[in-house]
Each structure stands twice: as C-alpha cells, then as structure tokens.
N, C-alpha and C positions, 0 to 999 in steps of 0.2 A: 466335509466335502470340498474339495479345490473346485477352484471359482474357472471357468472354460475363459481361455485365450482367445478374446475377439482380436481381427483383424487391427481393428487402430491399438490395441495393447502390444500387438507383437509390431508395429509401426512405432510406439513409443520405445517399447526396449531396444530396437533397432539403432534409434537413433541418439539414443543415449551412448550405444557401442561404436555408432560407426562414426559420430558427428557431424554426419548431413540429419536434414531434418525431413524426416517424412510427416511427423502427426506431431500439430503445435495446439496442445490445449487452450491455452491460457495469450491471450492479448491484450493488452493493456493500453487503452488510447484515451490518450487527453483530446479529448475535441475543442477544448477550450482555454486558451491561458491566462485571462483572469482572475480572482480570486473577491472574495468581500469579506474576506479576516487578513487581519496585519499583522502574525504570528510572529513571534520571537525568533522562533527557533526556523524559520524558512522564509524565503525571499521572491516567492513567486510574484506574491503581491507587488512588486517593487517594478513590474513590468505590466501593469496595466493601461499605463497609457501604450501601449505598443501590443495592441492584439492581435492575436494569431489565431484562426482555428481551422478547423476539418470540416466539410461541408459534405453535404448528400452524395454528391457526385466523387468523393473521396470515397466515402463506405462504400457507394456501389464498384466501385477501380478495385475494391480490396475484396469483395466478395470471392473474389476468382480464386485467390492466395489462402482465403477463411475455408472455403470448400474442400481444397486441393491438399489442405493439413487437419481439416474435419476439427476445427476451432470447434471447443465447447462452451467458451464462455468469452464474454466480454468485459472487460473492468474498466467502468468511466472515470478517470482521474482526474486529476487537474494540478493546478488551478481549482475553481468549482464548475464542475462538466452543463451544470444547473444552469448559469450564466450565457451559455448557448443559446442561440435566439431560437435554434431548431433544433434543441436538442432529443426531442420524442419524435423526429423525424429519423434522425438517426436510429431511435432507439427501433420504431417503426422498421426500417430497411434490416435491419441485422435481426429482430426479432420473427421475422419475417421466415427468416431463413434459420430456425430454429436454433439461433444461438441463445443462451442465456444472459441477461446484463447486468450488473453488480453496480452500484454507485458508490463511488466512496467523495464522500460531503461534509464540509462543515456545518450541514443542518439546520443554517440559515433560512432556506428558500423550502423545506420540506413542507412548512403547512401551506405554502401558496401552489405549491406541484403534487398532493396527496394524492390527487386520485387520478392523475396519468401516470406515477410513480408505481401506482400498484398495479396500472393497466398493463402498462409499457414494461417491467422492470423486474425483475427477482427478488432482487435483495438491495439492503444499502446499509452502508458502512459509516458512519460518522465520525468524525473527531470529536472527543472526550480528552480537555486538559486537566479536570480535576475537579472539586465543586465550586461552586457559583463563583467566589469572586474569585478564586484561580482561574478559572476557567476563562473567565470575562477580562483578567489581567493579561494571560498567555494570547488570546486574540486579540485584544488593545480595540475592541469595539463593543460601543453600551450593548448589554442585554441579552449578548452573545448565547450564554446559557439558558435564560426563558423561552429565546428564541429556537435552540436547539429543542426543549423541552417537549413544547408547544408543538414543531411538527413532528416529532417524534410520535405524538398523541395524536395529533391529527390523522396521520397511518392509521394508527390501530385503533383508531374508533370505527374507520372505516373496513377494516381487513386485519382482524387480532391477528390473524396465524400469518402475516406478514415478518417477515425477520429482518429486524434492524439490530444490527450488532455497534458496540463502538470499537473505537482503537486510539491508544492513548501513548504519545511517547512521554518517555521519562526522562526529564534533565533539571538541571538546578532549581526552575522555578515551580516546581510540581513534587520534588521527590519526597517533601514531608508530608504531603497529602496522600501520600497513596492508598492508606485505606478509605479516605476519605471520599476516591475518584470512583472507588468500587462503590458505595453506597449510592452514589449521586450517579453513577448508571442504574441502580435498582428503581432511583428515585423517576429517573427522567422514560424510565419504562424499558429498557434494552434487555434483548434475549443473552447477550454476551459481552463480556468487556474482554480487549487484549492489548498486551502494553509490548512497547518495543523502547530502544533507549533512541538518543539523535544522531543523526549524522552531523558529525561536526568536519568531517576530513575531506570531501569531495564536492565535485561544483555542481552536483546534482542540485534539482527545486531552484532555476534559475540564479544559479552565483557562476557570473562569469567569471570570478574569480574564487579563489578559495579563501577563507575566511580567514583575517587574521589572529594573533594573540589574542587583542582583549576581544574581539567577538566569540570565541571558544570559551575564552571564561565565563564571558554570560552564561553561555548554554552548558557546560563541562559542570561536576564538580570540583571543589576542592578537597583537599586532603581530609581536614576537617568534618566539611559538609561528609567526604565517604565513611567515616565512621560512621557519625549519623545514620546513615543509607545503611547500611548494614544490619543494623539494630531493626531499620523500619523494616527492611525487608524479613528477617526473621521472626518480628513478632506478627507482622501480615499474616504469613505462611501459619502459625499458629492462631490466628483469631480467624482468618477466616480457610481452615480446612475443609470444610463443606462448598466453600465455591469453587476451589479447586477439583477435590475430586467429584463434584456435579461436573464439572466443565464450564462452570458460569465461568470462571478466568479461564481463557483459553491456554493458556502457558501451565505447565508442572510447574512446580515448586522450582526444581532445580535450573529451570531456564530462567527464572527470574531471579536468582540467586547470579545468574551469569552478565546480570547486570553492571550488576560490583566489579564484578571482574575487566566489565569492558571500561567504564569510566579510571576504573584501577590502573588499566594498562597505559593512559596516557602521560601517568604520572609516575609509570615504569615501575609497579608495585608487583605486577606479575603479566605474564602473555596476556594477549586477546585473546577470548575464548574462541576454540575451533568451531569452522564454520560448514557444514554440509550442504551443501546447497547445486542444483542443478536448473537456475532457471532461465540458464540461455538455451539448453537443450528442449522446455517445456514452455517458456513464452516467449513474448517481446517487446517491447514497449515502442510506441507510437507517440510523437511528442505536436502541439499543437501546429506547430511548423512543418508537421509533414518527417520530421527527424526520426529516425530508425534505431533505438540502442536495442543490446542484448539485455538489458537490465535497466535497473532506473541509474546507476550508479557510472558503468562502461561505457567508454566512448561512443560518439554516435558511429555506425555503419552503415547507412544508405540515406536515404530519402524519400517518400512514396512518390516523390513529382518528378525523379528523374527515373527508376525502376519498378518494377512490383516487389510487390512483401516477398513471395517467393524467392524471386531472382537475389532477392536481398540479403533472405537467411543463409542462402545457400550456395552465395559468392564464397571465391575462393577464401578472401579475407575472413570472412566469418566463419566458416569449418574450420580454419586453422586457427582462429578464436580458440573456438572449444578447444581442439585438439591439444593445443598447447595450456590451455588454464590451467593453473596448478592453483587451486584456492590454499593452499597449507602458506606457499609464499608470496601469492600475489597481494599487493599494499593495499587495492582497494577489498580485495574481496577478504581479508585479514583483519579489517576495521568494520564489515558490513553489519547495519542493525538491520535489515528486511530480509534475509534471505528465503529462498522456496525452494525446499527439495520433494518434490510429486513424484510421488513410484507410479511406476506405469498401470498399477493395477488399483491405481484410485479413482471414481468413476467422481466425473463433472455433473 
C-alpha cells in the first residue's frame, strides 16, 4: 500500500525541484561555542576564550522561520550545546512548539544533566573515539571515557528506552581500533554506533584557516597505515556481521569499505568516493555567532542578527546555491565525510 502524500511531503519534493525552500526538516544550531574536549582532529576548542552563543530571544526570532518551513527537528551541536548556561531554556521554547531535539555531546556533562536530558530532549548523540585509552588520548582530557560512560548510565538507569547512539570519526589515531570502538559502545551501554572518516580539507569546526601538511598528516593516513585499514576494515565486516545487519553499525558494509577509498584519494590511489547528498535543500546550520551556512562545510550565507532564517534561505544567493551545486564537481562537496540526503518521504 503506497504511503498518502501529506502536504509538507509534496512541499519537500517541491523544493528539492524548484530550489526555493518551502519545508526545511532539519536545523541544526549550535547555541554554544565552547567545548571541554581538546580533540585532535577539530579545533573548536581552540576558541574558548572567545564565546559566542544563541540566547532565548534568538530561538523565539526564529520560531517564525521553524513554523513557516514546519521544522521537525532540531540538532544541538557545538562546540558542547551542554556548556550553555540556558541551555533547557532553549530546549523548553522549541520543545514547546513541538519540534523534536537531538543533542549531539561529547558526554561529558550527561550524568550531571540526566534528567532534564530526558525531560527536555529526544535523543542524544555522543562521540565515541575508540576504547578507553583511545578514546581519552583523541580527547587529550583525563577520564574522558568513564566520564562518557558514566552518563550514558546515568540516562538509562533513569529512562532505559531513552536512545543514545554514538558516532565515531575515523583517522590515523583510531583506525586500528575499530573493532575495538564497537565493543566499548556495547560496553559503555549505546543503542547504535556510526562512523564517518575526518575532514581534513575545509575550515569548518573553527579553522580559520585550512590546515596545513603536517596537521593533515596527523589526522590522514599513510600509505602504509592504508594497507593496514584495509585488512581492519575487511576482517570487521566479517567478525562482526551481525551488527551490521542488526543495524547496531549504522553504515552497510560497503559505505565503510568507502573509507579506504576517501583517505586513498588524497594520496591519488583512486577518486573520492561519489557523494549523494541533499542537505542544503532539507537543513541549515545555525553557527553560535548567529552565522547561516547551507551545510556545516559551505560558506556562511546570512546571519540571524541581520535577516530571518527565511529571508536567508531564500535569498537570491542561496537559490542559486542550490541551483547551480553540482556535487560530482564541486571540491568541497567531492571531499565531504557528513553528508545527508532525506527523501521527502522519510518521516521526522
């Protein structure tokens, strides 16, 4: 039996055709830029003494924009969204108005925020670098992983059927752990693990600049190291085929198999793997400075303190965004590890 065409689906298909935006799923706002992990492979942290964030009177400015494109969720990013002085105030004003919130955390703060987390909150995402002293090495702070541990249990002692997933990126100092990262999700209590590789090639996660040689090499593999990677990922895929096809690993086989492929290409072994993806059509990201991209990745295109989210998406510059993206040849979206392509017929 085919599934009946609601209004906001045939607003989605619309706007994937025509490249104005009628119905924007998916929002993604950092309320806070902060951080209290010093990651390897990301530089947010590096802007702590300089904080920025989104306050009450922000989300109620935006409410107008969330209604008018019938927003169904919300994803609190960061930085850590947690580090907000008011941040279930926020969560409060948009829950309010029956959007859904997603957190995505380094799982730090989770057992001291359990049970506003599950008042206030849907779902939450954590970062997962690997087991324990991976983990606690790739964050460059004591404890890192008892601490994620710890709230992760804190949740579900109070709300089992609570869903905390993790997500875990994969670069040179994690990729011989890989099956190890899966276990130590089993271990630390999570519904699901999903891995994506680094961005090493764009100034997104606070790099005003792009990162030079030897910083890529920290994070990149080597030739060498990708042998290696190749073996891990193949023997994964056969020791653990039951988490695959459970879904406990969110990715097929073959998308983690495109791993290889991406790290491969910077060392001109073979193309970046193609990239399908439609998420300037379906979100936007909201940066703690009030900063407008299409993506986390694409330039910024407005700012909530000088227009509305509306007027923003749906400036002439941003239609002709779309219009013109060609992901097969554009450089950033040819190197992308996050992409999100949402068919209009997937319900929030």
């Amino acid at each position: 039996m085919k599934k009946a065409l609601t209004l906001d689906t045939i607003k989605r298909y619309y706007s994937l055709k025509s490249h104005k935006i009628y119905s924007l799923p998916i929002v993604i706002l950092m309320p806070h830029s902060r951080c209290n992990c010093r990651c390897v492979m990301c530089d947010i942290w590096k802007g702590n003494n300089d904080v920025k964030q989104i306050n009450e009177a922000d989300v109620e400015k935006l409410l107008a924009s969330l209604k008018k494109f019938n927003t169904k969720s919300v994803v609190m990013s960061g930085g850590e969204a947690l580090m907000h002085p008011n941040f279930f105030k926020l969560c409060e004003i948009l829950k309010g108005n029956n959007i859904s919130i997603t957190i995505l955390s380094t799982g730090i703060l989770l057992q001291k925020y359990a049970e506003e987390i599950i008042s206030m909150t849907n779902e939450v995402i954590v970062s997962l670098d690997g087991s324990k002293e991976v983990h606690d090495k790739i964050r460059n702070i004591p404890k890192a992983y008892e601490k994620l541990k710890t709230g992760v249990q804190a949740i579900k002692s109070l709300k089992k059927n609570y869903r905390v997933t993790g997500r875990c990126v994969i670069q040179r100092s994690n990729f011989f752990d890989f099956p190890n990262i899966i276990q130590a999700s089993k271990e630390i209590g999570l519904d699901q693990i999903s891995f994506l590789t680094a961005d090493i090639s764009t100034d997104a996660f606070n790099r005003p600049e792009l990162w030079g040689e030897a910083k890529i090499e920290e994070i990149s593999l080597s030739l060498e190291e990708l042998k290696q990677f190749k073996e891990v990922i193949e023997k994964l895929i056969q020791s653990h085929s039951q988490d695959f096809s459970s879904g406990y690993i969110a990715e097929s086989p073959d998308k983690i198999r495109r791993f290889y492929f991406y790290y491969g290409a910077f060392h001109g072994l073979n193309d970046f793997p193609q990239v399908r993806c439609n998420a300037p059509w379906v979100s936007t990201v909201i940066e703690a400075d009030g900063s407008v991209r299409p993506c986390f990745f694409h330039k910024k295109i407005g700012s909530i303190y000088e227009n509305s989210l509306s007027d923003i998406i749906n400036s002439e510059e941003s239609i002709s965004f779309r219009q013109n993206l060609d992901m097969d040849t554009d450089a950033i979206c040819r190197k992308c590890v996050c992409s999100l392509n949402l068919s209009p017929l997937t319900s929030l």
